[in-house]
VEXDREN-2710 file (C-alpha; in Angstrom, 1 decimal):
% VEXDREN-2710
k/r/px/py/pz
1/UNK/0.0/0.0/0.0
2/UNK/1.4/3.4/-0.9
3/UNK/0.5/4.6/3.0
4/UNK/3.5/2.0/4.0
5/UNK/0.3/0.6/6.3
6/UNK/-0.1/-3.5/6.3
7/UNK/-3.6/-4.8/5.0
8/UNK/-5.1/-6.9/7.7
9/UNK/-6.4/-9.9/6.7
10/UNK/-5.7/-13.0/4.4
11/UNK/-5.1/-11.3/0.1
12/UNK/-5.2/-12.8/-3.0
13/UNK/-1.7/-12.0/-4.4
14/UNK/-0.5/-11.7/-8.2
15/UNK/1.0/-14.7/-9.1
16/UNK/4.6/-13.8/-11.3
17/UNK/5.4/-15.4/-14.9
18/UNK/7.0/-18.6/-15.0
19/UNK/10.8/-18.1/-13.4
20/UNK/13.9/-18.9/-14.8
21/UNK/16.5/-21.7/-13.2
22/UNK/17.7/-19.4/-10.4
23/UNK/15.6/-16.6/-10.6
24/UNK/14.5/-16.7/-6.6
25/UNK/17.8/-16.0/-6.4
26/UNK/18.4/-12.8/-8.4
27/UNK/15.2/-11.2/-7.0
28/UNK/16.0/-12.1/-3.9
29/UNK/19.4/-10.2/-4.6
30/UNK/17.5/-7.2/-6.0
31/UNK/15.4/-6.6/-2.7
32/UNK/18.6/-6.4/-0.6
33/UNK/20.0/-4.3/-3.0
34/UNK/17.1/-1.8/-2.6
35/UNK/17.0/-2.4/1.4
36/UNK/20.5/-1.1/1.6
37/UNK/20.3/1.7/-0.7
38/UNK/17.6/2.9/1.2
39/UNK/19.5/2.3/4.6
40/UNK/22.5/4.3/2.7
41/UNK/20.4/7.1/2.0
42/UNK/18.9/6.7/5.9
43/UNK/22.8/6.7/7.5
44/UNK/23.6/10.2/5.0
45/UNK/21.2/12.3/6.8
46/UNK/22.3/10.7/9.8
47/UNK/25.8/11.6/9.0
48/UNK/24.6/15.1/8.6
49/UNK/22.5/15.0/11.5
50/UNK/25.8/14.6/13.7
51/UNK/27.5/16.6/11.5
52/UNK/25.6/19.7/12.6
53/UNK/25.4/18.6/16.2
54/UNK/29.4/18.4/16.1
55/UNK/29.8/21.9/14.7
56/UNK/28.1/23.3/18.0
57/UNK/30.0/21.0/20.2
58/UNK/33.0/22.6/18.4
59/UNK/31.7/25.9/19.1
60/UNK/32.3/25.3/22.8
61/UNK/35.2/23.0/22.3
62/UNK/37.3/26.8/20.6
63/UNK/36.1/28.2/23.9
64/UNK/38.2/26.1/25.8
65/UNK/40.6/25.8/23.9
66/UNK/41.2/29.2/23.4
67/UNK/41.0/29.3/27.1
68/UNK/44.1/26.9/27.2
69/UNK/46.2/28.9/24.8
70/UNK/46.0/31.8/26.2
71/UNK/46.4/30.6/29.8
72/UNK/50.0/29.1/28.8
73/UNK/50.8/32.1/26.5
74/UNK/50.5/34.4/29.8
75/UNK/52.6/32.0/31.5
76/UNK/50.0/30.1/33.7
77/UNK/50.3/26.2/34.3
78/UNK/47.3/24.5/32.5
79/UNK/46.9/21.7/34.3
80/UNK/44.1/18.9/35.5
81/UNK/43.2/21.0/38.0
82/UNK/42.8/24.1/36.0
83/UNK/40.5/22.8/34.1
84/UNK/37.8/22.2/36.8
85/UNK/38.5/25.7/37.5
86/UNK/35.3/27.9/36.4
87/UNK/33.7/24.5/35.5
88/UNK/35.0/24.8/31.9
89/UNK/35.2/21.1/32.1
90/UNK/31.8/20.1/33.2
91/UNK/30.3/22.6/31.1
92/UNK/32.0/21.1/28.0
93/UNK/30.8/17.4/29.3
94/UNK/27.3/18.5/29.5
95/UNK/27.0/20.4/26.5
96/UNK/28.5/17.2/24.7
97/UNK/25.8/15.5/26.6
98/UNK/22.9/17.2/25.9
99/UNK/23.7/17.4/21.8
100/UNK/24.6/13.5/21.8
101/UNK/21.4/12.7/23.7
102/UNK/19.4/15.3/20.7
103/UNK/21.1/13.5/17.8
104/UNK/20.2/9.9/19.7
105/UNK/16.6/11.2/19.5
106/UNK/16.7/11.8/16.2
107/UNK/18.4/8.3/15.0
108/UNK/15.4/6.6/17.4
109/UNK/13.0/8.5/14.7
110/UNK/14.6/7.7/12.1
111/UNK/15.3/3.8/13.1
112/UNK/12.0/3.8/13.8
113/UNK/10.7/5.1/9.9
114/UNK/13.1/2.9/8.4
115/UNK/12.1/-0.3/10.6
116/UNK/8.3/0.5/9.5
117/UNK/9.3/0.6/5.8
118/UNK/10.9/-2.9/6.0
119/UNK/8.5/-4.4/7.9
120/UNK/5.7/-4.0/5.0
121/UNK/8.5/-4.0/2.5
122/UNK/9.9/-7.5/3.7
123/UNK/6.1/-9.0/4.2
124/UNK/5.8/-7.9/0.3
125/UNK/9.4/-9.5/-0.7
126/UNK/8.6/-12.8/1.2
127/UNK/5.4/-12.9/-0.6
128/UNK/6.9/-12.4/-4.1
129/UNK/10.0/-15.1/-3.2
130/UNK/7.3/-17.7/-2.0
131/UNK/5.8/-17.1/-5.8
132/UNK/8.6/-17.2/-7.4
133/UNK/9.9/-20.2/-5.3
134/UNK/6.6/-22.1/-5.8
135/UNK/6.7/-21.8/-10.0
136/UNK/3.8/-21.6/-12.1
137/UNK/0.6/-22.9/-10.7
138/UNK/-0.9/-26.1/-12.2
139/UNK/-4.4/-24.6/-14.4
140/UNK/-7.3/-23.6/-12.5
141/UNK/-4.9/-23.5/-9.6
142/UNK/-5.2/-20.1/-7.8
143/UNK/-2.1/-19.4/-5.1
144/UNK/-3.7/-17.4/-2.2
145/UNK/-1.0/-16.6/0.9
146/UNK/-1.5/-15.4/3.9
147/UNK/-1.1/-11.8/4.3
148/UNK/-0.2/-10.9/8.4
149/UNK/-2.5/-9.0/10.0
150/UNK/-0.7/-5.0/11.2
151/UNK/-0.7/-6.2/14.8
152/UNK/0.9/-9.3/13.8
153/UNK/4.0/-7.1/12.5
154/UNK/4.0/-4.0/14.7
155/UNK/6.0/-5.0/17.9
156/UNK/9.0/-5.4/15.0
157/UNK/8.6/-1.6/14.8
158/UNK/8.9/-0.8/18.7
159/UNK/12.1/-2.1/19.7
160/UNK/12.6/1.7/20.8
161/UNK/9.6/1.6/23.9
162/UNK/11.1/2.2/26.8
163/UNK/13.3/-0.9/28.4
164/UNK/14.0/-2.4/25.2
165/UNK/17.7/-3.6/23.5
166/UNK/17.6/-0.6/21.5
167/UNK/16.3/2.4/23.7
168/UNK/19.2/0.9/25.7
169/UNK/21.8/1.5/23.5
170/UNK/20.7/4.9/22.4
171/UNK/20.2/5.9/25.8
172/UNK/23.9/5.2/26.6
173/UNK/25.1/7.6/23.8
174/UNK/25.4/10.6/25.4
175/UNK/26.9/9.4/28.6
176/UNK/29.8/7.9/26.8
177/UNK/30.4/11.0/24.8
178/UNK/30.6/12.6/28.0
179/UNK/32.9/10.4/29.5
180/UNK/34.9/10.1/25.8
181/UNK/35.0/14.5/26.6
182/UNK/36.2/13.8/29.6
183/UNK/39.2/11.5/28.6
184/UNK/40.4/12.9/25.5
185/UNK/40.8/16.8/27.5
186/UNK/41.9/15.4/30.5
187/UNK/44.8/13.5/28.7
188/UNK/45.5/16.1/26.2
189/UNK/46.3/18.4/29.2
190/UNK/48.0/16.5/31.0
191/UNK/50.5/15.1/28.8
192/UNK/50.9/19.0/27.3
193/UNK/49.4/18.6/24.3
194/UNK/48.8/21.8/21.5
195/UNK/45.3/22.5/21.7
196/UNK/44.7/21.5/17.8
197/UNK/45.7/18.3/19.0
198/UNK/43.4/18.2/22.1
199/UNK/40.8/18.8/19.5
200/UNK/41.6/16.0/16.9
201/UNK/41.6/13.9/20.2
202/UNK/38.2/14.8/20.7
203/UNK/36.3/14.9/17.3
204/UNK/38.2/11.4/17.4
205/UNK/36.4/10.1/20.5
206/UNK/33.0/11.3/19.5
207/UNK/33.4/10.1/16.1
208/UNK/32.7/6.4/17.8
209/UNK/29.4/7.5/19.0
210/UNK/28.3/8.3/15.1
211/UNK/30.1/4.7/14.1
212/UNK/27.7/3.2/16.4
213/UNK/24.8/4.9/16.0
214/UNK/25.0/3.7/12.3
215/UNK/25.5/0.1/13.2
216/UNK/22.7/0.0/15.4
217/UNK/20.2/1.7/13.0
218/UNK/21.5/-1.0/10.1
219/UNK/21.4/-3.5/12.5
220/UNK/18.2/-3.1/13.9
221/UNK/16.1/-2.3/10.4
222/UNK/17.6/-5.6/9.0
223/UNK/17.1/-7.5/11.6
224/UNK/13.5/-6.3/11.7
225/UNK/13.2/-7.2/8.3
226/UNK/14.5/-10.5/8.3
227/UNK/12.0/-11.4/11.1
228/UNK/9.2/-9.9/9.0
229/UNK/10.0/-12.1/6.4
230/UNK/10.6/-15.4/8.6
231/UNK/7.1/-14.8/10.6
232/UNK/5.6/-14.4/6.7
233/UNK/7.3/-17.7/5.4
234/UNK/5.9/-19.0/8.7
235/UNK/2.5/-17.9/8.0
236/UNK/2.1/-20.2/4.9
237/UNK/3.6/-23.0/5.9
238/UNK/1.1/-24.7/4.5
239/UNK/3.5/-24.7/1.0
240/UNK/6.5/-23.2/2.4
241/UNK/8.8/-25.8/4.4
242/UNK/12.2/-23.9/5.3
243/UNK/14.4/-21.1/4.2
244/UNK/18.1/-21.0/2.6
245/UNK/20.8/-18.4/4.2
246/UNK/21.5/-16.0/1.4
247/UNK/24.6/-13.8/1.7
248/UNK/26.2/-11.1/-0.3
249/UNK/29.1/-13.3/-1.5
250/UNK/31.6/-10.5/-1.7
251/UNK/35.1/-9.9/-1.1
252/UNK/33.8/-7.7/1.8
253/UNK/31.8/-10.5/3.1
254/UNK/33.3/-12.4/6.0
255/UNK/34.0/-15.9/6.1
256/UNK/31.5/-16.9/8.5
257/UNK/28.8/-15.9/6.1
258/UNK/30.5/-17.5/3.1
259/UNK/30.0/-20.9/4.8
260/UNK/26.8/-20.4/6.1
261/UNK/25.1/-19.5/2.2
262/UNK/23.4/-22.7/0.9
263/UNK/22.6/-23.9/4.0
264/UNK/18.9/-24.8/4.6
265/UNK/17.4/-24.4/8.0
266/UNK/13.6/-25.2/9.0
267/UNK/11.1/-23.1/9.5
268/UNK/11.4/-22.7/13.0
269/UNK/15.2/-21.7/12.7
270/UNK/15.9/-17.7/12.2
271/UNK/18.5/-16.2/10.7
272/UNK/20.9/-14.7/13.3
273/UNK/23.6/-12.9/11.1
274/UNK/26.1/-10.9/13.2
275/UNK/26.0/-6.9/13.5
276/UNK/25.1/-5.3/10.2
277/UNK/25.2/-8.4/8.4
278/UNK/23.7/-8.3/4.8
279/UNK/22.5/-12.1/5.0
280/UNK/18.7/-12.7/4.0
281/UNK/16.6/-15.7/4.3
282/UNK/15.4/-17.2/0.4
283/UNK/12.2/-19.6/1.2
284/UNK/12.2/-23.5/0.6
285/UNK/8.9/-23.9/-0.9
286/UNK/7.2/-27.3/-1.3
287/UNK/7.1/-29.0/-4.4
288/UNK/4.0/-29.0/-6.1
289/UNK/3.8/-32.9/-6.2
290/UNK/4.5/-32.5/-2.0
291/UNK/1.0/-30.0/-2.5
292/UNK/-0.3/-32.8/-3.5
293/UNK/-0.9/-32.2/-8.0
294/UNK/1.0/-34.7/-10.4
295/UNK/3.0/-34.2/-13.5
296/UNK/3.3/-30.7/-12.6
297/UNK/6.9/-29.5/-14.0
298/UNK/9.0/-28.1/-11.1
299/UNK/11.2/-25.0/-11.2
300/UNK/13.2/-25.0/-7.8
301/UNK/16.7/-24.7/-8.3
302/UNK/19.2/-25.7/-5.3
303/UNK/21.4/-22.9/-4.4
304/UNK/25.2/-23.6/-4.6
305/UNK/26.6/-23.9/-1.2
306/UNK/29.1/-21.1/0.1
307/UNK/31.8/-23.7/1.0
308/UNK/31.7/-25.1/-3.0
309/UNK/32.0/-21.3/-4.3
310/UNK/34.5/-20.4/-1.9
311/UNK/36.5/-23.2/-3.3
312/UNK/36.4/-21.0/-6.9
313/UNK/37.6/-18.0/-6.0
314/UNK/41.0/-17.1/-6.8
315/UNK/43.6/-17.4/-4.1
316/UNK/44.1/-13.5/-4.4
317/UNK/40.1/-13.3/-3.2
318/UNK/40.8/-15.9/-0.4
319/UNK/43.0/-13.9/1.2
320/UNK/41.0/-10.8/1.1
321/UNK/38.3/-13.1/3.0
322/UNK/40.3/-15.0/5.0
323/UNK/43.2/-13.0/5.9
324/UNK/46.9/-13.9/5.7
325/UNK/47.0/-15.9/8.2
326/UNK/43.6/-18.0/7.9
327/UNK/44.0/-18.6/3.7
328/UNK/48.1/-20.0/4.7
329/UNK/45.9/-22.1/7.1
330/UNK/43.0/-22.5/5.1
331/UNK/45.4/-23.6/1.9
332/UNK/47.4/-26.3/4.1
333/UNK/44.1/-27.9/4.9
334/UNK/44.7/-26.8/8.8
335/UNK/41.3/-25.7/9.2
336/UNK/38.2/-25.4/6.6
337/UNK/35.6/-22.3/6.1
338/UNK/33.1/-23.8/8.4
339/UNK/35.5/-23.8/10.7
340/UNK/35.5/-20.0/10.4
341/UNK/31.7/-19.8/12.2
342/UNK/30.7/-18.9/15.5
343/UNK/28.0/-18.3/17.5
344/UNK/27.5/-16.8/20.6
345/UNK/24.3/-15.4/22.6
346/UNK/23.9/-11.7/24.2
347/UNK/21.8/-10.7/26.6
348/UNK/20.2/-8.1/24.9
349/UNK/19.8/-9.7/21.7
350/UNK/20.0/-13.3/21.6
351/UNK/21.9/-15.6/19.3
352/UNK/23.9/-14.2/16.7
353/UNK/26.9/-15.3/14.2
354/UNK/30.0/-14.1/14.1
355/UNK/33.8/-14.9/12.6
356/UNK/35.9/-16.9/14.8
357/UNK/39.4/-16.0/14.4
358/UNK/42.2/-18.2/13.6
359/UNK/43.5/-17.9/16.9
360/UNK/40.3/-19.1/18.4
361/UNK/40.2/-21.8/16.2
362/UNK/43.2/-23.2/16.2
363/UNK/43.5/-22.8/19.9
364/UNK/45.6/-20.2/21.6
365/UNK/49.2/-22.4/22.1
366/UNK/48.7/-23.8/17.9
367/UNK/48.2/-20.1/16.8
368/UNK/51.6/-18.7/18.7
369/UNK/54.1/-21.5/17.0
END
């Protein structure tokens, strides 16, 4: 719906042409490509959000600094102590505060529009995979799925209420760009540094707080709409059985997510890829002979596994994956790319995967000789 609002209800939904070998595949690749350009455009006002929240931090930052220089030039000691004098410090730390805490405000908004967006965009995706997945219909044969009812998808849109994972973490932005304040002037005084430096210390340690406002907002909208899509494909389980892990298969993509594409997981399984991880979940649909019709030609295609077009790439591409150290390893036959996953469980957010390193793998006495 052009109002982004999710139908209620059970829809009749367009069945596609007949697909191609592989075409669940290419679609599925153009619906991640549009859910990141839209989460690029998303983190470039973001950027420019802090941007302008930085510039009046700076104002106040020239204050004090100004303060310092002229201080030395008339001879005085700048020390710690000197700068709790007049409060310049705490008035820089709150200042800092209060501007981190505005721009975390502003990400929670916009976190919040772009989780609602792939929500009904992910519900529309599964939908159109399932299709595309299923093949043409036998004739007479009408496909109907199962379209989730708003209330069935609008939690995924509030992991900012109050107490939740994500308020959390946004909440404990502006503290820790106090604290980073804090650290970067105390040092830079201390150890006597120019105040051009004491500045590049601290745009430095701010610049974290942007880094990880970014990863939480891609974090967080993927991850809402992968679950969109796995409660949809759970919907009509009636004719779809299980999902495949998709990833990007890039240079850029890490090894654990290499050796988990291709792998098929059951419907009550969910895709836990690791911090802005680009990994989607392609549905398994039942073949139409399992729906129960006869000489029905089918057009599923298996997916290649990761592991087998790992195995392809040049050794040049290996390396960029792997590392020096893990494709030497990797090359001898020490270890394999499955050996490469991990998965660990956080508090906050449950299960997620993650790239072991060699070291871990290999075991911390192996990975010294």
């Amino acid at each position: 719906d052009g109002d982004g609002q999710a139908p209620a209800g059970a829809a009749q939904v367009r069945v596609p042409l007949m697909p191609g070998p592989g075409e669940i595949f290419e679609v599925a690749k153009r619906f991640r490509r549009s859910l990141l350009d839209r989460e690029r455009n998303a983190a470039s006002e973001m950027v420019r959000a802090y941007g302008q929240s930085w510039q009046r931090i700076k104002a106040q930052l020239d204050q004090v600094t100004s303060q310092i220089a002229a201080a030395r030039a008339a001879g005085e000691e700048v020390s710690v102590s000197w700068l709790f004098q007049r409060r310049r410090l705490q008035v820089l730390q709150s200042q800092v505060e209060a501007e981190i805490r505005e721009f975390a405000r502003y990400a929670e908004r916009r976190i919040l529009a772009e989780q609602a967006a792939a929500v009904w965009a992910a519900q529309e995706h599964a939908e159109q995979l399932v299709l595309i997945g299923l093949g043409k219909p036998p004739p007479g044969v009408a496909v109907t799925l199962v379209r989730l009812p708003r209330q069935a998808l609008e939690d995924l849109v509030g992991f900012q209420q109050g107490g939740s994972p994500l308020r959390e973490l946004l909440d404990e932005l502006g503290p820790e760009a106090s604290a980073a304040t804090r650290k970067a002037l105390i040092e830079g005084v201390a150890t006597g540094q120019n105040p051009r430096v004491i500045a590049r210390w601290m745009r430095a340690a701010l610049g974290g707080n942007l880094t990880r406002a970014l990863t939480i907002a891609r974090t967080e909208v993927l991850r809402a709409y992968r679950e969109a899509s796995h409660r949809t494909y759970r919907a009509n389980a009636d004719v779809v059985k299980g999902w495949v892990w998709h990833s990007a298969l890039e240079t850029r993509t890490c090894a654990a997510c290499w050796a988990m594409h291709g792998t098929v997981h059951r419907l009550d399984e969910r895709l836990d890829d690791h911090p802005r991880g680009r990994c989607a979940a392609v549905p398994v649909t039942k073949t139409w002979k399992e729906l129960g019709f006869k000489n029905v030609p089918e057009t599923q295609v298996q997916v290649p596994k990761g592991v087998d077009l790992f195995e392809r790439l040049s050794d040049e591409d290996k390396q960029r994956i792997l590392g020096r150290a893990g494709f030497q390893a990797y090359k001898a036959g020490v270890v394999t790319l499955q050996d490469f996953v991990g998965r660990k469980r956080s508090r906050r957010w449950g299960t997620m995967r993650y790239k072991r390193s060699l070291r871990a793998i290999l075991g911390q006495d192996e990975a010294r000789k």
